[in-house]
GUZA-796369 format. One record per atom (N, C-alpha, C, O): atom name; x negated, z negated, y; chain; residue number from 1. Coordinates in Angstrom, 1 decimal. Example, Ala and Ser with C-alpha at 12.3 -4.5 7.8 and 13.67 -1.06 7.14 Angstrom:
% GUZA-796369
SITE atome     px     pz     py chaine num
SITE     N  -13.2   -7.8   -5.7      A   1
SITE    CA  -12.3   -7.8   -4.5      A   1
SITE     C  -13.2   -7.8   -3.3      A   1
SITE     O  -14.2   -8.5   -3.3      A   1
SITE     N  -12.8   -7.1   -2.2      A   2
SITE    CA  -13.7   -7.1   -1.1      A   2
SITE     C  -12.9   -7.9    0.0      A   2
SITE     O  -13.4   -8.0    1.1      A   2
This chain:
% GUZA-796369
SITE atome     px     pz     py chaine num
SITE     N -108.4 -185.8   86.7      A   1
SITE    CA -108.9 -184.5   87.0      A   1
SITE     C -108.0 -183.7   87.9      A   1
SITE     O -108.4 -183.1   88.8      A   1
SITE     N -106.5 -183.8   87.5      A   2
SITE    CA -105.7 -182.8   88.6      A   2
SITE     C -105.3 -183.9   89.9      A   2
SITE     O -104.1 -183.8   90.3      A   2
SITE     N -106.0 -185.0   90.5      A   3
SITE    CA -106.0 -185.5   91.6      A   3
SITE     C -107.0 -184.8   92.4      A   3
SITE     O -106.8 -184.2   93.5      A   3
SITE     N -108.3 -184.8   91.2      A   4
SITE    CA -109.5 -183.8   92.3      A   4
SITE     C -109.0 -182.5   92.4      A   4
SITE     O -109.4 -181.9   93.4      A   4
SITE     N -108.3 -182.0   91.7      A   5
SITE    CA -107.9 -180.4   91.7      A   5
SITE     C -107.1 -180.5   93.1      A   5
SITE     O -107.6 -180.1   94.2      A   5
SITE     N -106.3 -180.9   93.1      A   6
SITE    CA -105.4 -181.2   94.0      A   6
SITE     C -105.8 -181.8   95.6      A   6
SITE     O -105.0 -181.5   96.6      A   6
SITE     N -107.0 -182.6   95.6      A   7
SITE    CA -107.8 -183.3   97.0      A   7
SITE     C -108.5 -181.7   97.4      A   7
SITE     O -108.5 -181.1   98.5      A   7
SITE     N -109.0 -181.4   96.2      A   8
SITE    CA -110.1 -180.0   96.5      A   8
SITE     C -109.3 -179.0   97.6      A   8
SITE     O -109.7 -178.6   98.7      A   8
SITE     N -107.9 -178.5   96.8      A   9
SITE    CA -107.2 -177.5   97.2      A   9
SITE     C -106.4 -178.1   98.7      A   9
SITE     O -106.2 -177.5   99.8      A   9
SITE     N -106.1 -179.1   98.6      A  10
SITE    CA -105.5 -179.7  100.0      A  10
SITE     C -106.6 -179.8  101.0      A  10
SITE     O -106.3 -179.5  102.1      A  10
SITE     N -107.9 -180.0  100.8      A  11
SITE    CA -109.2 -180.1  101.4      A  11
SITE     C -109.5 -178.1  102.0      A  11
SITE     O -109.8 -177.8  103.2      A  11
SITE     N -109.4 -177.1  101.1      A  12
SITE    CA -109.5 -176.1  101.5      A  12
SITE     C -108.4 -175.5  102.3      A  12
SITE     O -108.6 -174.7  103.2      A  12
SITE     N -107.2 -175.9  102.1      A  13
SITE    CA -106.0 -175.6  102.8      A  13
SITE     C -106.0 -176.3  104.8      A  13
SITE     O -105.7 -175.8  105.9      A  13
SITE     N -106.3 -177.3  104.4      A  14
SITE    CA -106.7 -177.8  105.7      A  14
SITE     C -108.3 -177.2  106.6      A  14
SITE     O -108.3 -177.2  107.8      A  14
SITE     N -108.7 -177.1  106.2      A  15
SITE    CA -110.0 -176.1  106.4      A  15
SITE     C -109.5 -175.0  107.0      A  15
SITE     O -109.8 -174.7  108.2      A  15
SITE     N -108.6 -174.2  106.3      A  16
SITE    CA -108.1 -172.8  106.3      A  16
SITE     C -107.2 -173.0  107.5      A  16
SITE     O -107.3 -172.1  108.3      A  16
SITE     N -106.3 -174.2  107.7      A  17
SITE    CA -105.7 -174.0  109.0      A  17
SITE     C -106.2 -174.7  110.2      A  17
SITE     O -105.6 -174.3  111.2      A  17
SITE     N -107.1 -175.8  110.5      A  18
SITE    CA -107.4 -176.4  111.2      A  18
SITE     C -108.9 -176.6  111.9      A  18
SITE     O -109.4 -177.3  112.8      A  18
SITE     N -109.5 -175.5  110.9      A  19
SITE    CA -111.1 -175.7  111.7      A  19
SITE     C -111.3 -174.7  112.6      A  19
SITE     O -110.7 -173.6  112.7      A  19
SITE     N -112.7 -175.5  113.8      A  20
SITE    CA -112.6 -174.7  114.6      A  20
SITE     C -114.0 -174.0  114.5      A  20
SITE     O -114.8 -173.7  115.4      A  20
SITE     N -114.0 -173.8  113.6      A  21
SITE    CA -115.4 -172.6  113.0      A  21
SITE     C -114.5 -171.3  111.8      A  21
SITE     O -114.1 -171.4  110.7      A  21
SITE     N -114.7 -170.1  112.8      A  22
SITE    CA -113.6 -168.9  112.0      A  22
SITE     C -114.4 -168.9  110.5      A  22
SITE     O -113.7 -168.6  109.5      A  22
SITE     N -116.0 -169.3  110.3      A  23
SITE    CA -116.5 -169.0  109.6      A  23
SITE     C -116.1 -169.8  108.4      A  23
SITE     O -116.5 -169.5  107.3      A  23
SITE     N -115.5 -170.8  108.6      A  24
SITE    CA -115.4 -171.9  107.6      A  24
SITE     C -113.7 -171.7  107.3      A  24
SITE     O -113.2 -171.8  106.2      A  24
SITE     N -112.9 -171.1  108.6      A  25
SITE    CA -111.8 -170.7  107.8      A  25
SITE     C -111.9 -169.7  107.2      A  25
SITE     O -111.1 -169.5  106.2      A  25
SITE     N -113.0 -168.7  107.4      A  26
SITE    CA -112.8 -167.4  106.2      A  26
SITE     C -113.2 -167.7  104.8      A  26
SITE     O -112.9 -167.0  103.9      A  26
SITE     N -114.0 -168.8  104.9      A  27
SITE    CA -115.0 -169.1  103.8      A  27
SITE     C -114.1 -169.7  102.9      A  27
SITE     O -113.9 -169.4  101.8      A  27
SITE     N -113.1 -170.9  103.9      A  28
SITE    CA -112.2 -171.8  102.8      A  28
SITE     C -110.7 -170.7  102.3      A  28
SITE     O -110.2 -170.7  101.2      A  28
SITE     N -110.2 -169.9  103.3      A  29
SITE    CA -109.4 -168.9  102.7      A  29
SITE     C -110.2 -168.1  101.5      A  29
SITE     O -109.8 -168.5  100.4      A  29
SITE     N -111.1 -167.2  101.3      A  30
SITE    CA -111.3 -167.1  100.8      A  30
SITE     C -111.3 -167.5   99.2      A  30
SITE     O -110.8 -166.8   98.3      A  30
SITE     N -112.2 -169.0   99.1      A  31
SITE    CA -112.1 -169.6   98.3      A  31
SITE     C -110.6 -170.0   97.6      A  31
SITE     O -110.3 -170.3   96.4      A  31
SITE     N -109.8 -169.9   98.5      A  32
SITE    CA -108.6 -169.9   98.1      A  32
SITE     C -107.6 -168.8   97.1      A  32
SITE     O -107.1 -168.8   96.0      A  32
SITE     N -107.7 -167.9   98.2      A  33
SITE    CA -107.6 -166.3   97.4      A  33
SITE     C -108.4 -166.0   96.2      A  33
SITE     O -107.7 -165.4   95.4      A  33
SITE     N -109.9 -166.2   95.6      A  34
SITE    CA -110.3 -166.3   94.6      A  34
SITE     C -109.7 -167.5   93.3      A  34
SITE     O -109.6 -167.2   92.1      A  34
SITE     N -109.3 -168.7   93.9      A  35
SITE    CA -109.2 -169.4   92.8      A  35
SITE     C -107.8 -169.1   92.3      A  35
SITE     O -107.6 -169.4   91.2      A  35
SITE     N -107.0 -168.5   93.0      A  36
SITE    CA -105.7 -168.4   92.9      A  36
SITE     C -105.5 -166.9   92.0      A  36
SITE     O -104.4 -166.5   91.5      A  36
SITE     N -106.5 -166.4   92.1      A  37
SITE    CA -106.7 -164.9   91.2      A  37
SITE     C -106.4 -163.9   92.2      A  37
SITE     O -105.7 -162.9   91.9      A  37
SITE     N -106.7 -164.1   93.0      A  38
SITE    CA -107.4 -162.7   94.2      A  38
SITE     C -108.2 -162.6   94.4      A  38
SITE     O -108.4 -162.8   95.6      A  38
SITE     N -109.4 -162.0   93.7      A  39
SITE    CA -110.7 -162.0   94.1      A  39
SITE     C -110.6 -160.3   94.4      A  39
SITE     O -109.8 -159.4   94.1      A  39
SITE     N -111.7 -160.4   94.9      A  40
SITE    CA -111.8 -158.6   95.5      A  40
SITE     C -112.3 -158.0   94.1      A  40
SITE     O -112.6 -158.6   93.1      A  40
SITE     N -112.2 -156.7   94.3      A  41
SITE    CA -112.3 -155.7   92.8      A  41
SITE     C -114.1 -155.9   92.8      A  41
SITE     O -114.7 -156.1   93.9      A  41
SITE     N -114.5 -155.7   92.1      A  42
SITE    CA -116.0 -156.0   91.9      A  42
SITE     C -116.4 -154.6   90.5      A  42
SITE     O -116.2 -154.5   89.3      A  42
SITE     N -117.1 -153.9   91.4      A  43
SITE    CA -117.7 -152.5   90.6      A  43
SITE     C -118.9 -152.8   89.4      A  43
SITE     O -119.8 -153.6   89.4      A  43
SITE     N -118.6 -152.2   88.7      A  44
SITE    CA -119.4 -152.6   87.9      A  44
SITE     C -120.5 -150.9   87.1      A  44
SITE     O -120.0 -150.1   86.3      A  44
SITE     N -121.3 -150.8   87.5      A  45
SITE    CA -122.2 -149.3   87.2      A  45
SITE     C -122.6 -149.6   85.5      A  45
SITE     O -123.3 -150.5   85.0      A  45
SITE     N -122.3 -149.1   85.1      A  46
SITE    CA -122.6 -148.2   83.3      A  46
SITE     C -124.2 -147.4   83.6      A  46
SITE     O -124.2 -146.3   84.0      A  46
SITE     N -125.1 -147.9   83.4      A  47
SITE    CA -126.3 -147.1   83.2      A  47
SITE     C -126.8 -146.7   81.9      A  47
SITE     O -127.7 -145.8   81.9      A  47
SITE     N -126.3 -147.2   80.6      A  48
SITE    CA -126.3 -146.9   79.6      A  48
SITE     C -124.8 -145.9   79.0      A  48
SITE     O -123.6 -146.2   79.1      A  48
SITE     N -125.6 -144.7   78.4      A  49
SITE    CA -124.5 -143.9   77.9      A  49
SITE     C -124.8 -143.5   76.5      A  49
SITE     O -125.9 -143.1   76.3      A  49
SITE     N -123.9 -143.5   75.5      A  50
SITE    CA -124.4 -143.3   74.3      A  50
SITE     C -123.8 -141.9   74.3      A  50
SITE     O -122.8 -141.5   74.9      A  50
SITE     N -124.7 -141.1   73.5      A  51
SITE    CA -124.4 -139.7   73.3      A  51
SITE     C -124.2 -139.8   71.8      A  51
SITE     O -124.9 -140.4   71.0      A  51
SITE     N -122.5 -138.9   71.6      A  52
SITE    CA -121.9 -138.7   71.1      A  52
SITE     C -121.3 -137.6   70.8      A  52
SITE     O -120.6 -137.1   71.6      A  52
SITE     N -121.6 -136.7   69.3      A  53
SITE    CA -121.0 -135.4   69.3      A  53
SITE     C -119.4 -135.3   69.5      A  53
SITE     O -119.0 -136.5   69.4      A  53
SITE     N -118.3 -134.1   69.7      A  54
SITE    CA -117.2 -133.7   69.8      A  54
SITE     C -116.5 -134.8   68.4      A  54
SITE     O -116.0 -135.9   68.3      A  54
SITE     N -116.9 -134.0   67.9      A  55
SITE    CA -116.3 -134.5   66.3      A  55
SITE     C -116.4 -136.1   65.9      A  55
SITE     O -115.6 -136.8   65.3      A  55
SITE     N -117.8 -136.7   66.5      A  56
SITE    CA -117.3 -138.4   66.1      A  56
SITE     C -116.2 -139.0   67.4      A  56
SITE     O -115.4 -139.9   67.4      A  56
SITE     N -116.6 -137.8   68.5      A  57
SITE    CA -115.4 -138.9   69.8      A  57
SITE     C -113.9 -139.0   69.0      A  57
SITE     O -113.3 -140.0   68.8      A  57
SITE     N -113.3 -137.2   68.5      A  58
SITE    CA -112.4 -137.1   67.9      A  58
SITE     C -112.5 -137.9   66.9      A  58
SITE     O -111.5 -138.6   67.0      A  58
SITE     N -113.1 -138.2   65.8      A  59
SITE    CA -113.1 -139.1   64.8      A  59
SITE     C -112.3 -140.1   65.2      A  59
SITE     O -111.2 -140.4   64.9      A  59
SITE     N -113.4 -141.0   66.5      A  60
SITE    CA -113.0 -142.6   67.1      A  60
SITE     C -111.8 -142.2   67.9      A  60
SITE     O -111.8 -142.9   68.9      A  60
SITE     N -110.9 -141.5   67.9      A  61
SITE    CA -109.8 -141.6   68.7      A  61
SITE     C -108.6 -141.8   67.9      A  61
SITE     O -107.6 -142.5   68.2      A  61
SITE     N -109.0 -140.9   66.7      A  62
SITE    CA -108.0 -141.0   65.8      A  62
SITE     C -107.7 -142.1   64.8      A  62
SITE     O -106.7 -142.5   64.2      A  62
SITE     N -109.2 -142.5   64.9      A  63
SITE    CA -109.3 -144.6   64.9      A  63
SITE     C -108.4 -145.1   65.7      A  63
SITE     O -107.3 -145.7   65.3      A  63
SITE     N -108.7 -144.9   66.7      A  64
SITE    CA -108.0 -145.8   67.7      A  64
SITE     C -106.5 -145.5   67.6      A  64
SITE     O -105.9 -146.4   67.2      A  64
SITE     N -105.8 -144.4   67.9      A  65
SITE    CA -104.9 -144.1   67.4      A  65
SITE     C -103.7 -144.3   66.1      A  65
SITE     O -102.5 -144.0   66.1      A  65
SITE     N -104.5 -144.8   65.1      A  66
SITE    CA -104.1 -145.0   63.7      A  66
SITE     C -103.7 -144.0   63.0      A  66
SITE     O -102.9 -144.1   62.1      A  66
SITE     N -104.3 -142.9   63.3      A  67
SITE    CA -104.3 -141.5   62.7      A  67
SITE     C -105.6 -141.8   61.6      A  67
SITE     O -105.6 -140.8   60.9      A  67
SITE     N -106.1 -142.2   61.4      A  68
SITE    CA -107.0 -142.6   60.5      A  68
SITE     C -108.0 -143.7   60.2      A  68
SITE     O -108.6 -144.0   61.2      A  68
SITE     N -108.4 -144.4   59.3      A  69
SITE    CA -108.4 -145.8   58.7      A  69
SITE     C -110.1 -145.6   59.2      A  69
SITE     O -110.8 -144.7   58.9      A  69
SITE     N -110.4 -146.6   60.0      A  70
SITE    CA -111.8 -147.3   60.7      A  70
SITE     C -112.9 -147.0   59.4      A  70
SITE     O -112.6 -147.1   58.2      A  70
SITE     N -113.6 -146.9   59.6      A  71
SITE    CA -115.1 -146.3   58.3      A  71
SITE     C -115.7 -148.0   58.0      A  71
SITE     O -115.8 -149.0   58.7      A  71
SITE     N -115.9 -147.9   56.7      A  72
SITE    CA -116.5 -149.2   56.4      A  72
SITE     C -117.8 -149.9   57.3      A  72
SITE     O -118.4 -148.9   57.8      A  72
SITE     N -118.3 -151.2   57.7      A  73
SITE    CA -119.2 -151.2   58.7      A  73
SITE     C -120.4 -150.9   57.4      A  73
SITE     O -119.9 -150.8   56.2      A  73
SITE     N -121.6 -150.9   57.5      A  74
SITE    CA -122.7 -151.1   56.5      A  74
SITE     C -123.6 -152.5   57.6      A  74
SITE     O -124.1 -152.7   58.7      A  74
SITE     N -123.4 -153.3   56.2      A  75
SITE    CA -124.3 -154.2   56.6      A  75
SITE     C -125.6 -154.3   57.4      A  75
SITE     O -125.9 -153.1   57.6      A  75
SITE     N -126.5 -155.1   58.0      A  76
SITE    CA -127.8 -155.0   58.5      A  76
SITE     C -128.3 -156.2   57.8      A  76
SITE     O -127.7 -157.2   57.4      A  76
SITE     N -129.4 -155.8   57.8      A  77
SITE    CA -130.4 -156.9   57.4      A  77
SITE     C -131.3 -157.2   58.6      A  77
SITE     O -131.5 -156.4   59.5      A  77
SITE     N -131.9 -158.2   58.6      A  78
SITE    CA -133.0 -158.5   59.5      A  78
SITE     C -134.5 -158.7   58.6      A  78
SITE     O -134.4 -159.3   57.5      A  78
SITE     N -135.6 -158.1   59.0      A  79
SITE    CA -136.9 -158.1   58.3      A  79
SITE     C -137.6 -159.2   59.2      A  79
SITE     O -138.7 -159.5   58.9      A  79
């Protein structure tokens, strides 16, 4: 398995410096910079918002904080 890892990345590396299509060097850099953990920031939109009074946000902070012990869950059932 780390022969092909290794043909793969030598295969893009040469791409990256040696072809003569810019589009194939951006494509194989690219691919490069992502697999190596540079990928571009990628936005992500929240369209759901849960409405929450003052007093439970304060509650869940003080959770979070360890100012106060997490509320028991209550089970679900399914019908």
């Amino acid at each position: 398995m780390m022969d092909g890892a290794q043909m793969a990345l030598d295969t893009l590396l040469k791409l990256a410096e040696q072809s003569t299509s810019d589009t194939v060097k951006l494509a194989a850099a690219k691919d490069i910079l992502d697999r190596s953990g540079y990928q571009a920031v990628q936005r992500v939109e929240q369209t759901h918002i849960e409405q929450s009074s003052t007093a439970e946000l304060e509650r869940e902070l003080k959770v979070l904080l360890g100012e106060e012990e997490a509320p028991a869950e209550v089970p679900t059932t399914l019908n």
